[in-house]
N, C-alpha and C positions, 0 to 999 in steps of 0.2 A: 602827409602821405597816407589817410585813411583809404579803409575801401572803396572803390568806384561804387561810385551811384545805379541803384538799379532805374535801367527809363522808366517812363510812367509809363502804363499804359496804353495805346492810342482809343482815346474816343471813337464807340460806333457810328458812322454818319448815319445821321438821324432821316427818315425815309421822308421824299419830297411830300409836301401839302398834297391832300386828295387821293395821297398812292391807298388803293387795298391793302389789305391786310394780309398776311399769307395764311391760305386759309386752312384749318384743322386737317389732319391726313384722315381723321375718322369721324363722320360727320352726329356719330352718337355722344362723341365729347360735349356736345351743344345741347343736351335733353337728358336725363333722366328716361330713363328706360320703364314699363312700368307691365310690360308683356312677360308673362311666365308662364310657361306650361303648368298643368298638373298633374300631369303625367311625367315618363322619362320615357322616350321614346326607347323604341327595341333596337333600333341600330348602337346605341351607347349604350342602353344597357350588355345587351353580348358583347359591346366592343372589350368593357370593362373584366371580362370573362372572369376569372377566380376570384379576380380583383372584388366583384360584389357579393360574395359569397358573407352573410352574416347581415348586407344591409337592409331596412324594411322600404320598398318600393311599389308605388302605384303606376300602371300599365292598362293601356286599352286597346281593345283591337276586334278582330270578327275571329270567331273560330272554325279553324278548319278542319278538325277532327274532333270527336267527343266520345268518351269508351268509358265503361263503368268497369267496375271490380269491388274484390272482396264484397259480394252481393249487393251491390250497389250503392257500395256503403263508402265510396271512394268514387272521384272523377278525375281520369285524368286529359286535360283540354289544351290542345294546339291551337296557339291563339297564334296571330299575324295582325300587324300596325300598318302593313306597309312599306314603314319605312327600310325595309332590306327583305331579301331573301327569305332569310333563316325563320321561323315561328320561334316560340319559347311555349315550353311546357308548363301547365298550371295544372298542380296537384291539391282538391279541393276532400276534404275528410268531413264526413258527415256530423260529427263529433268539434271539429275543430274550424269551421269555413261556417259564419254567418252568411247566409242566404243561398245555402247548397240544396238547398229544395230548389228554390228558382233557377239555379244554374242547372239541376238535372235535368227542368222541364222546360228547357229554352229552345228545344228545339234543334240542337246540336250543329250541325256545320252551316256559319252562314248567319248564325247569332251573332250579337254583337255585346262584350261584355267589358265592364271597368272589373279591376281585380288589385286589392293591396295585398303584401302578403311581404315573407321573409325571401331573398334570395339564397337556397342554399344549393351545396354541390349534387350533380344530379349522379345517379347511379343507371341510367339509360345511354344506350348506344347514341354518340354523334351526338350527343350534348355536354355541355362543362356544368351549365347551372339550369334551375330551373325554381319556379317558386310554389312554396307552401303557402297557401294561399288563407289568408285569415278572414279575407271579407269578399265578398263577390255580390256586382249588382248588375241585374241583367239591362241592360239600355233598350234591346231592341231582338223580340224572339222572331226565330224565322218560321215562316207561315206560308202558306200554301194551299192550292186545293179549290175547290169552289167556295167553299165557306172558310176558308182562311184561315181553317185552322192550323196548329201547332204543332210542327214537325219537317222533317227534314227530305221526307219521303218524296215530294216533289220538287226538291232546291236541286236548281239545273246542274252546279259545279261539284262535282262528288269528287273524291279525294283520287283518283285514276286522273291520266291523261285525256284532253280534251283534245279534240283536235279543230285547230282554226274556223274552220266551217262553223262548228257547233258552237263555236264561242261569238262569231259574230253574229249568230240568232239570238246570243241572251249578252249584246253591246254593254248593257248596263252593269254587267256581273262582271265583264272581261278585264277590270283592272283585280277583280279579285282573284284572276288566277295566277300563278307562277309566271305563264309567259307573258301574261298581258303587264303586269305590276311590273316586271324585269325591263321590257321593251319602253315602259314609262319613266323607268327611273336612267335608263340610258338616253332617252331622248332630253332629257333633262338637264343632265351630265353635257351634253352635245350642245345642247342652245346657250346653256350658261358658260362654258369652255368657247362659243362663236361670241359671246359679248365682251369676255374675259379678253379673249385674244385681240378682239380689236379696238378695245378700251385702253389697254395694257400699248395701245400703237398711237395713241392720239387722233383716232377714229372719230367720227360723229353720227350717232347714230340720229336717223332719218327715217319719221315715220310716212312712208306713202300711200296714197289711197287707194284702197279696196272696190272701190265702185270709181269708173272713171270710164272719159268718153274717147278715152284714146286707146287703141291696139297696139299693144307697145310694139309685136315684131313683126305685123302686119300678116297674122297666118289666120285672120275671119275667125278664129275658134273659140269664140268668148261666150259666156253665159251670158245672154241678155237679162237686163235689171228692169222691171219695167211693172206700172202699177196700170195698165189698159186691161189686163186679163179680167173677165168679170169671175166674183166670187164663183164658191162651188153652184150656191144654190140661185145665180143672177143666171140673165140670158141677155146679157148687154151686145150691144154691137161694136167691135175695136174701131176706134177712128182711123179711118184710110184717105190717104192724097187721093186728088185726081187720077194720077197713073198708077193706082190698084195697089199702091205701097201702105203701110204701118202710117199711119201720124203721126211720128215722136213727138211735135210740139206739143202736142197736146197730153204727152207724159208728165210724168211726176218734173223731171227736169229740163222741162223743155226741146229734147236730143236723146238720141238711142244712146244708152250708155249700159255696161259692162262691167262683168266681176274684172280683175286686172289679173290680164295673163304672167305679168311680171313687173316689179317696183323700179326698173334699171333707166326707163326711160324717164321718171321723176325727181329718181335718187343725179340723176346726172346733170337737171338743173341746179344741183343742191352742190356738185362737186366744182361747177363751174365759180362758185361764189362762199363757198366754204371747204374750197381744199377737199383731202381726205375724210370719206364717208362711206357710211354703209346702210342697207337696209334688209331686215331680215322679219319676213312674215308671211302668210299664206297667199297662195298665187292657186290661177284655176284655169283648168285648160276642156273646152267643149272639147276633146277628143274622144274617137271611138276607138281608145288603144287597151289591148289586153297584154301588154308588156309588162315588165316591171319598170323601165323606165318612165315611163308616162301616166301620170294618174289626174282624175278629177280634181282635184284637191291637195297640195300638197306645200310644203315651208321652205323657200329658197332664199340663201345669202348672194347678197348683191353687191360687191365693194367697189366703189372707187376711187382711184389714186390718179392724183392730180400731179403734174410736173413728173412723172414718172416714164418711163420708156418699157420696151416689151419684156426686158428680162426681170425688172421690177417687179412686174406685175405677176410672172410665172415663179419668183422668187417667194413672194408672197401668198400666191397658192399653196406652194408643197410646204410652207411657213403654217400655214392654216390649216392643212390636212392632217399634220403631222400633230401639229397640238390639239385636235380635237381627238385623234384617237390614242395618243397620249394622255390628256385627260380620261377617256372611258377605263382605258386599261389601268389609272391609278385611282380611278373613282369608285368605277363599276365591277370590279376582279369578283365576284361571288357573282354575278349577273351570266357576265361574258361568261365562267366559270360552268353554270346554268346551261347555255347559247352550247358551248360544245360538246356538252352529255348529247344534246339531241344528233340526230345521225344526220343531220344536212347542216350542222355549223360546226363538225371535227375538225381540231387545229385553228380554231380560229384564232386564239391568242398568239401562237406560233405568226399566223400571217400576219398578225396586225401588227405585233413586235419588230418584223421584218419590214415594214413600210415605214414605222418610225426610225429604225437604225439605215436605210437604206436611201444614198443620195440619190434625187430625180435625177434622172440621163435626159440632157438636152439635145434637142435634132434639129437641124433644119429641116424643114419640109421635104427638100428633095431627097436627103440625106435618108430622110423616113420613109419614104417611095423606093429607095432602093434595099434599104432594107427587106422590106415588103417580100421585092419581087425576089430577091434569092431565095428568102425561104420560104416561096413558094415553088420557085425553080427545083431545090433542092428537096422538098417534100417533107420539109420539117414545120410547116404548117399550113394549114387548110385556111381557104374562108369560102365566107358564101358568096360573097363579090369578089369574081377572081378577075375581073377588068380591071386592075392596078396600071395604073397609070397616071404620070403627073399631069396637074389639073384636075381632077378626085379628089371630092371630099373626103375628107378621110373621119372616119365613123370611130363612135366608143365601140 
Protein backbone atom coordinates (compact mmCIF):
# COMPACT_ATOMS: atom_id res chain seq x y z
CA UNK A 1 0.00 0.00 0.00
CA UNK A 2 2.77 2.63 -0.87
CA UNK A 3 2.07 5.70 -2.61
CA UNK A 4 0.65 5.67 -6.16
CA UNK A 5 3.16 6.09 -8.85
CA UNK A 6 3.58 9.46 -10.42
CA UNK A 7 2.98 8.81 -14.54
CA UNK A 8 5.77 9.54 -16.57
CA UNK A 9 5.65 11.97 -18.48
CA UNK A 10 4.36 11.78 -22.15
CA UNK A 11 7.08 11.89 -24.73
CA UNK A 12 6.97 15.12 -27.25
CA UNK A 13 6.13 13.63 -30.68
CA UNK A 14 9.09 14.18 -32.53
CA UNK A 15 8.37 16.65 -35.72
CA UNK A 16 7.95 14.65 -39.11
CA UNK A 17 11.26 14.20 -41.47
CA UNK A 18 11.79 17.58 -43.68
CA UNK A 19 9.15 19.68 -41.26
CA UNK A 20 10.89 23.47 -40.77
CA UNK A 21 11.72 24.61 -38.06
CA UNK A 22 9.59 27.07 -36.13
CA UNK A 23 11.31 29.98 -36.92
CA UNK A 24 12.79 32.77 -34.25
CA UNK A 25 9.92 35.50 -33.50
CA UNK A 26 13.03 38.04 -33.68
CA UNK A 27 15.09 37.63 -36.62
CA UNK A 28 18.15 39.52 -34.83
CA UNK A 29 18.39 36.29 -32.62
CA UNK A 30 20.33 34.86 -35.64
CA UNK A 31 23.36 37.64 -35.94
CA UNK A 32 25.12 39.69 -33.64
CA UNK A 33 24.27 43.06 -34.16
CA UNK A 34 27.35 45.29 -34.71
CA UNK A 35 25.40 48.81 -35.58
CA UNK A 36 25.63 51.57 -32.87
CA UNK A 37 25.22 55.09 -32.90
CA UNK A 38 27.50 57.58 -31.59
CA UNK A 39 25.45 59.77 -30.81
CA UNK A 40 22.09 59.49 -28.47
CA UNK A 41 19.64 60.82 -30.43
CA UNK A 42 17.48 63.86 -28.94
CA UNK A 43 14.18 62.21 -28.80
CA UNK A 44 15.54 59.63 -25.86
CA UNK A 45 17.64 61.81 -24.63
CA UNK A 46 14.52 64.52 -23.58
CA UNK A 47 12.46 61.28 -23.26
CA UNK A 48 14.86 60.53 -20.27
CA UNK A 49 14.21 64.17 -18.92
CA UNK A 50 15.54 64.66 -15.13
CA UNK A 51 16.42 61.14 -15.48
CA UNK A 52 19.79 62.43 -17.44
CA UNK A 53 20.56 64.97 -15.32
CA UNK A 54 24.43 64.24 -14.28
CA UNK A 55 25.06 61.94 -17.36
CA UNK A 56 28.18 62.90 -19.94
CA UNK A 57 26.31 62.61 -23.52
CA UNK A 58 27.33 63.06 -27.21
CA UNK A 59 24.50 64.77 -29.50
CA UNK A 60 24.44 66.11 -33.26
CA UNK A 61 22.26 68.16 -35.05
CA UNK A 62 21.98 71.67 -36.99
CA UNK A 63 21.44 74.71 -35.01
CA UNK A 64 18.63 76.80 -35.09
CA UNK A 65 19.38 79.66 -33.00
CA UNK A 66 22.87 80.99 -31.78
CA UNK A 67 23.06 84.13 -29.20
CA UNK A 68 26.19 85.25 -27.21
CA UNK A 69 26.35 86.77 -23.82
CA UNK A 70 28.27 87.67 -20.97
CA UNK A 71 30.47 89.62 -23.85
CA UNK A 72 30.67 86.80 -25.92
CA UNK A 73 32.22 84.97 -23.58
CA UNK A 74 29.29 82.30 -23.40
CA UNK A 75 27.15 80.71 -26.30
CA UNK A 76 24.06 79.56 -25.80
CA UNK A 77 22.92 77.18 -29.19
CA UNK A 78 19.53 75.58 -30.04
CA UNK A 79 20.51 72.57 -31.55
CA UNK A 80 17.73 70.11 -33.53
CA UNK A 81 18.56 66.17 -34.74
CA UNK A 82 15.37 65.86 -36.15
CA UNK A 83 14.49 63.19 -34.42
CA UNK A 84 11.46 65.12 -32.54
CA UNK A 85 10.14 68.44 -32.22
CA UNK A 86 11.62 69.76 -29.26
CA UNK A 87 15.69 71.31 -29.71
CA UNK A 88 17.93 70.92 -26.72
CA UNK A 89 19.97 73.83 -25.34
CA UNK A 90 23.90 73.77 -25.52
CA UNK A 91 25.55 76.07 -23.13
CA UNK A 92 29.31 76.40 -24.52
CA UNK A 93 31.82 78.80 -21.89
CA UNK A 94 34.64 80.19 -23.52
CA UNK A 95 36.80 79.03 -20.58
CA UNK A 96 35.33 75.63 -20.30
CA UNK A 97 34.10 74.20 -24.23
CA UNK A 98 37.16 73.18 -26.40
CA UNK A 99 36.46 74.47 -29.70
CA UNK A 100 34.17 77.59 -28.59
CA UNK A 101 36.01 79.74 -31.08
CA UNK A 102 34.88 77.59 -33.87
CA UNK A 103 31.44 77.27 -32.60
CA UNK A 104 31.23 81.09 -32.39
CA UNK A 105 32.22 81.53 -35.96
CA UNK A 106 30.02 78.76 -37.55
CA UNK A 107 27.92 80.78 -38.70
CA UNK A 108 24.95 80.38 -36.27
CA UNK A 109 21.38 79.02 -37.54
CA UNK A 110 21.76 76.27 -40.05
CA UNK A 111 25.40 75.02 -38.74
CA UNK A 112 25.66 71.75 -38.23
CA UNK A 113 27.43 70.75 -34.94
CA UNK A 114 28.77 67.23 -32.86
CA UNK A 115 28.70 68.57 -29.05
CA UNK A 116 29.75 66.18 -25.77
CA UNK A 117 29.08 67.62 -22.78
CA UNK A 118 27.36 67.06 -19.08
CA UNK A 119 23.38 66.86 -19.04
CA UNK A 120 22.47 69.14 -16.41
CA UNK A 121 19.08 70.74 -14.89
CA UNK A 122 18.35 73.80 -17.14
CA UNK A 123 17.27 77.00 -15.38
CA UNK A 124 15.46 78.25 -18.72
CA UNK A 125 11.77 78.46 -19.44
CA UNK A 126 10.05 75.19 -21.15
CA UNK A 127 13.15 73.11 -20.69
CA UNK A 128 14.01 70.35 -17.85
CA UNK A 129 17.64 69.76 -19.11
CA UNK A 130 20.03 71.09 -21.26
CA UNK A 131 23.91 70.48 -21.64
CA UNK A 132 27.16 72.10 -20.51
CA UNK A 133 28.97 71.52 -23.23
CA UNK A 134 32.76 70.30 -22.79
CA UNK A 135 33.71 69.78 -26.51
CA UNK A 136 32.21 71.20 -29.47
CA UNK A 137 33.21 70.33 -33.38
CA UNK A 138 31.86 72.17 -35.88
CA UNK A 139 30.88 69.43 -39.04
CA UNK A 140 29.58 71.91 -41.33
CA UNK A 141 29.41 76.03 -41.23
CA UNK A 142 26.65 77.75 -42.79
CA UNK A 143 27.71 79.91 -45.92
CA UNK A 144 26.30 82.05 -48.05
CA UNK A 145 26.40 84.92 -50.37
CA UNK A 146 28.44 85.03 -53.68
CA UNK A 147 31.50 84.12 -52.26
CA UNK A 148 30.37 81.69 -49.60
CA UNK A 149 31.23 83.11 -47.14
CA UNK A 150 30.48 82.66 -43.34
CA UNK A 151 27.37 83.64 -41.87
CA UNK A 152 23.88 83.29 -41.35
CA UNK A 153 22.90 86.56 -43.08
CA UNK A 154 21.54 84.79 -46.12
CA UNK A 155 20.42 81.33 -44.62
CA UNK A 156 16.73 81.15 -45.98
CA UNK A 157 15.11 79.57 -42.54
CA UNK A 158 15.30 82.23 -39.75
CA UNK A 159 13.84 81.45 -36.49
CA UNK A 160 10.06 83.28 -37.35
CA UNK A 161 7.50 81.59 -39.21
CA UNK A 162 7.73 80.48 -42.76
CA UNK A 163 5.00 80.29 -44.67
CA UNK A 164 4.54 77.13 -47.25
CA UNK A 165 5.24 79.12 -50.27
CA UNK A 166 8.56 80.37 -49.14
CA UNK A 167 9.52 76.97 -47.87
CA UNK A 168 8.83 75.35 -51.15
CA UNK A 169 11.42 77.75 -52.93
CA UNK A 170 14.26 76.49 -50.49
CA UNK A 171 12.75 72.40 -51.00
CA UNK A 172 16.05 71.42 -49.79
CA UNK A 173 15.91 73.29 -46.32
CA UNK A 174 12.11 72.31 -45.78
CA UNK A 175 12.64 69.21 -43.62
CA UNK A 176 14.63 71.72 -41.66
CA UNK A 177 11.82 73.51 -40.57
CA UNK A 178 9.20 72.79 -37.69
CA UNK A 179 6.51 72.18 -40.14
CA UNK A 180 8.28 70.36 -42.66
CA UNK A 181 10.34 67.90 -39.99
CA UNK A 182 6.67 67.46 -38.25
CA UNK A 183 4.76 66.59 -41.44
CA UNK A 184 7.86 64.01 -42.21
CA UNK A 185 7.82 62.39 -38.98
CA UNK A 186 3.88 61.84 -39.22
CA UNK A 187 4.04 60.59 -42.59
CA UNK A 188 6.27 58.00 -41.28
CA UNK A 189 4.35 57.15 -38.32
CA UNK A 190 1.55 56.56 -41.19
CA UNK A 191 3.29 54.27 -43.68
CA UNK A 192 4.92 52.26 -40.82
CA UNK A 193 1.35 51.92 -38.86
CA UNK A 194 -0.06 50.87 -42.97
CA UNK A 195 2.61 47.81 -42.91
CA UNK A 196 2.17 47.19 -39.27
CA UNK A 197 -1.55 46.88 -39.71
CA UNK A 198 -1.48 44.70 -42.57
CA UNK A 199 1.33 42.60 -41.54
CA UNK A 200 -0.16 42.24 -38.13
CA UNK A 201 -3.39 40.61 -40.57
CA UNK A 202 -1.41 38.01 -42.55
CA UNK A 203 -1.19 40.52 -45.54
CA UNK A 204 1.36 40.10 -48.51
CA UNK A 205 2.75 42.82 -49.40
CA UNK A 206 3.16 43.18 -53.28
CA UNK A 207 5.47 45.30 -54.95
CA UNK A 208 3.93 46.71 -58.30
CA UNK A 209 5.40 48.47 -61.20
CA UNK A 210 5.81 52.06 -61.61
CA UNK A 211 6.33 52.29 -65.26
CA UNK A 212 3.69 50.04 -67.12
CA UNK A 213 1.69 49.62 -70.32
CA UNK A 214 -1.53 49.35 -68.85
CA UNK A 215 -4.02 52.21 -67.63
CA UNK A 216 -5.19 50.86 -64.77
CA UNK A 217 -8.79 52.85 -64.67
CA UNK A 218 -8.91 53.59 -68.13
CA UNK A 219 -9.11 57.66 -67.45
CA UNK A 220 -5.93 58.55 -70.54
CA UNK A 221 -4.24 60.53 -67.64
CA UNK A 222 -0.89 58.98 -67.52
CA UNK A 223 2.61 60.46 -67.65
CA UNK A 224 4.03 59.09 -70.73
CA UNK A 225 7.59 57.31 -70.27
CA UNK A 226 9.32 57.45 -73.32
CA UNK A 227 13.12 57.84 -74.47
CA UNK A 228 12.06 59.39 -78.62
CA UNK A 229 12.33 62.94 -77.13
CA UNK A 230 15.71 64.30 -78.39
CA UNK A 231 18.06 65.72 -75.94
CA UNK A 232 18.01 69.58 -74.98
CA UNK A 233 20.73 70.17 -77.26
CA UNK A 234 19.73 67.39 -80.27
CA UNK A 235 17.14 68.33 -83.17
CA UNK A 236 16.27 64.68 -83.88
CA UNK A 237 12.96 63.83 -85.56
CA UNK A 238 10.35 61.53 -83.25
CA UNK A 239 9.52 58.30 -85.17
CA UNK A 240 5.99 58.63 -86.48
CA UNK A 241 3.42 55.72 -88.17
CA UNK A 242 2.10 56.11 -91.40
CA UNK A 243 -1.03 57.83 -89.92
CA UNK A 244 0.87 60.76 -88.38
CA UNK A 245 1.03 58.87 -84.92
CA UNK A 246 4.11 58.40 -82.23
CA UNK A 247 6.18 55.06 -83.18
CA UNK A 248 6.18 53.44 -79.90
CA UNK A 249 7.94 50.54 -81.34
CA UNK A 250 10.56 52.06 -81.85
CA UNK A 251 10.76 53.21 -77.99
CA UNK A 252 12.83 52.22 -75.42
CA UNK A 253 10.08 49.25 -74.80
CA UNK A 254 8.69 48.57 -77.73
CA UNK A 255 4.89 50.17 -76.70
CA UNK A 256 3.76 53.56 -75.34
CA UNK A 257 4.05 52.87 -71.72
CA UNK A 258 3.30 55.08 -68.55
CA UNK A 259 4.00 56.33 -65.00
CA UNK A 260 1.11 53.82 -63.17
CA UNK A 261 -1.97 55.69 -62.24
CA UNK A 262 -2.43 53.03 -59.59
CA UNK A 263 -1.01 49.41 -58.34
CA UNK A 264 -4.82 47.81 -57.96
CA UNK A 265 -4.96 46.36 -61.34
CA UNK A 266 -1.49 44.34 -60.70
CA UNK A 267 -1.81 43.76 -56.85
CA UNK A 268 -5.11 41.88 -58.08
CA UNK A 269 -3.29 39.38 -60.12
CA UNK A 270 -1.34 38.71 -56.95
CA UNK A 271 -4.68 38.41 -54.84
CA UNK A 272 -6.03 35.83 -57.27
CA UNK A 273 -3.18 33.34 -56.48
CA UNK A 274 -1.98 34.59 -53.14
CA UNK A 275 -5.02 35.42 -51.18
CA UNK A 276 -4.82 38.42 -48.99
CA UNK A 277 -2.50 41.39 -50.30
CA UNK A 278 -1.61 44.62 -50.51
CA UNK A 279 0.26 47.34 -52.21
CA UNK A 280 1.40 50.68 -51.15
CA UNK A 281 3.74 53.09 -53.23
CA UNK A 282 3.58 56.14 -55.38
CA UNK A 283 0.94 56.52 -58.05
CA UNK A 284 0.69 59.51 -60.74
CA UNK A 285 -2.03 61.14 -62.25
CA UNK A 286 -1.46 63.68 -65.67
CA UNK A 287 -4.36 65.78 -64.11
CA UNK A 288 -4.84 69.52 -64.43
CA UNK A 289 -6.56 69.42 -60.79
CA UNK A 290 -6.01 72.33 -58.18
CA UNK A 291 -7.87 70.39 -55.52
CA UNK A 292 -6.63 68.92 -52.64
CA UNK A 293 -7.79 65.79 -53.47
CA UNK A 294 -5.96 65.13 -56.63
CA UNK A 295 -2.19 65.69 -56.98
CA UNK A 296 0.65 64.81 -59.51
CA UNK A 297 2.31 62.63 -57.37
CA UNK A 298 1.14 60.94 -54.64
CA UNK A 299 1.34 57.22 -52.21
CA UNK A 300 -1.92 55.09 -52.18
CA UNK A 301 -2.72 51.83 -50.08
CA UNK A 302 -4.23 49.16 -52.13
CA UNK A 303 -5.51 45.96 -50.35
CA UNK A 304 -7.03 43.04 -51.32
CA UNK A 305 -9.12 40.42 -49.70
CA UNK A 306 -9.79 37.49 -51.18
CA UNK A 307 -12.95 35.13 -50.20
CA UNK A 308 -14.21 38.03 -48.51
CA UNK A 309 -17.78 39.72 -49.15
CA UNK A 310 -18.71 43.57 -49.01
CA UNK A 311 -18.92 44.06 -45.28
CA UNK A 312 -15.39 42.47 -44.93
CA UNK A 313 -13.97 44.69 -46.90
CA UNK A 314 -15.65 48.10 -45.26
CA UNK A 315 -14.87 46.42 -41.97
CA UNK A 316 -11.37 46.40 -42.80
CA UNK A 317 -11.40 49.98 -43.90
CA UNK A 318 -12.68 51.73 -40.77
CA UNK A 319 -10.02 48.76 -39.17
CA UNK A 320 -7.27 50.55 -41.18
CA UNK A 321 -8.35 54.13 -40.59
CA UNK A 322 -8.84 53.83 -37.22
CA UNK A 323 -5.26 52.37 -36.55
CA UNK A 324 -3.36 54.54 -38.61
CA UNK A 325 -4.59 57.58 -36.64
CA UNK A 326 -4.25 55.85 -33.65
CA UNK A 327 -0.95 55.27 -34.29
CA UNK A 328 -0.10 59.23 -35.14
CA UNK A 329 -1.87 60.21 -31.96
CA UNK A 330 0.29 57.64 -29.79
CA UNK A 331 3.39 58.17 -31.85
CA UNK A 332 3.25 61.73 -33.04
CA UNK A 333 1.32 63.76 -29.83
CA UNK A 334 4.24 66.74 -29.82
CA UNK A 335 3.73 66.89 -33.81
CA UNK A 336 -0.14 66.79 -33.96
CA UNK A 337 0.45 69.04 -30.69
CA UNK A 338 2.64 71.38 -33.26
CA UNK A 339 -0.41 70.93 -36.17
CA UNK A 340 -2.93 72.58 -33.71
CA UNK A 341 -1.14 75.73 -32.43
CA UNK A 342 -1.44 76.73 -36.12
CA UNK A 343 -4.94 78.40 -36.71
CA UNK A 344 -6.12 76.11 -39.68
CA UNK A 345 -5.50 72.58 -37.54
CA UNK A 346 -7.53 73.82 -34.09
CA UNK A 347 -8.95 70.75 -32.27
CA UNK A 348 -7.26 68.51 -34.32
CA UNK A 349 -6.68 65.97 -31.64
CA UNK A 350 -10.13 66.41 -30.28
CA UNK A 351 -11.34 65.22 -34.12
CA UNK A 352 -9.05 62.60 -34.67
CA UNK A 353 -9.86 61.04 -31.01
CA UNK A 354 -13.36 61.10 -31.96
CA UNK A 355 -12.89 59.00 -35.24
CA UNK A 356 -11.02 56.41 -33.39
CA UNK A 357 -13.67 56.21 -30.45
CA UNK A 358 -16.57 56.47 -32.95
CA UNK A 359 -18.25 53.31 -34.75
CA UNK A 360 -18.63 53.77 -38.68
CA UNK A 361 -22.54 54.09 -39.44
CA UNK A 362 -23.44 51.67 -42.24
CA UNK A 363 -25.96 52.72 -45.14
CA UNK A 364 -27.36 51.22 -47.90
CA UNK A 365 -27.08 53.26 -50.70
CA UNK A 366 -30.67 54.12 -51.05
CA UNK A 367 -30.88 54.48 -47.30
CA UNK A 368 -28.00 57.33 -48.03
CA UNK A 369 -30.06 59.11 -50.90
CA UNK A 370 -32.66 59.63 -48.50
CA UNK A 371 -30.85 60.80 -46.12
CA UNK A 372 -29.44 63.32 -48.32
CA UNK A 373 -32.70 64.52 -49.43
CA UNK A 374 -34.24 65.41 -45.97
CA UNK A 375 -31.72 67.31 -45.09
CA UNK A 376 -31.73 69.10 -47.79
CA UNK A 377 -35.53 69.33 -47.82
CA UNK A 378 -35.20 70.57 -44.21
CA UNK A 379 -32.33 73.07 -44.75
CA UNK A 380 -29.84 71.47 -42.44
CA UNK A 381 -27.49 71.07 -45.24
CA UNK A 382 -26.34 72.56 -48.27
CA UNK A 383 -24.51 70.99 -51.35
CA UNK A 384 -23.43 72.00 -54.50
CA UNK A 385 -25.14 69.19 -56.33
CA UNK A 386 -28.58 69.57 -55.23
CA UNK A 387 -29.78 66.95 -58.11
CA UNK A 388 -29.94 64.11 -55.38
CA UNK A 389 -31.28 61.44 -56.78
CA UNK A 390 -31.06 57.68 -56.69
CA UNK A 391 -28.69 56.59 -59.52
CA UNK A 392 -26.07 59.53 -58.29
CA UNK A 393 -22.82 58.93 -57.70
CA UNK A 394 -22.36 59.94 -54.64
CA UNK A 395 -19.15 62.05 -54.24
CA UNK A 396 -16.54 62.55 -50.99
Amino acid sequence: GGAPKKAAPAKAKAAPKGAAAAAPADPQTLFKPTFARSRERLKELLGRGAGAVGSKVVVAGWVRTLREAVKGTCLFVELNDGSCLASIQVVCGQDSTKGFDAAKACGGAGASLRVSGEVVESMGKGQAVEIRASDVTVLGATRGGPGRTIGAQTYPLAKKYHTPEHLRTHAHLRPRSRIGSAVVRVRNALAFATHEFFQKRGFLYVHTPLITAADCEGAGEQFTVTTLLPTEHEKAAIPMTKDGKVDYTKDFFGRQTGLTVSGQLNVETHAVSLADCYTFGPTFRAENSNTSRHLAEFWMIEPEVSFAVLADDIALAEDYLKYCVAAALTRCADDLAFFEESKTEAGLRKRLEALVATPFKRLEYTEAIEVLKKHMKDGSAKFENTAVERGIRVAS
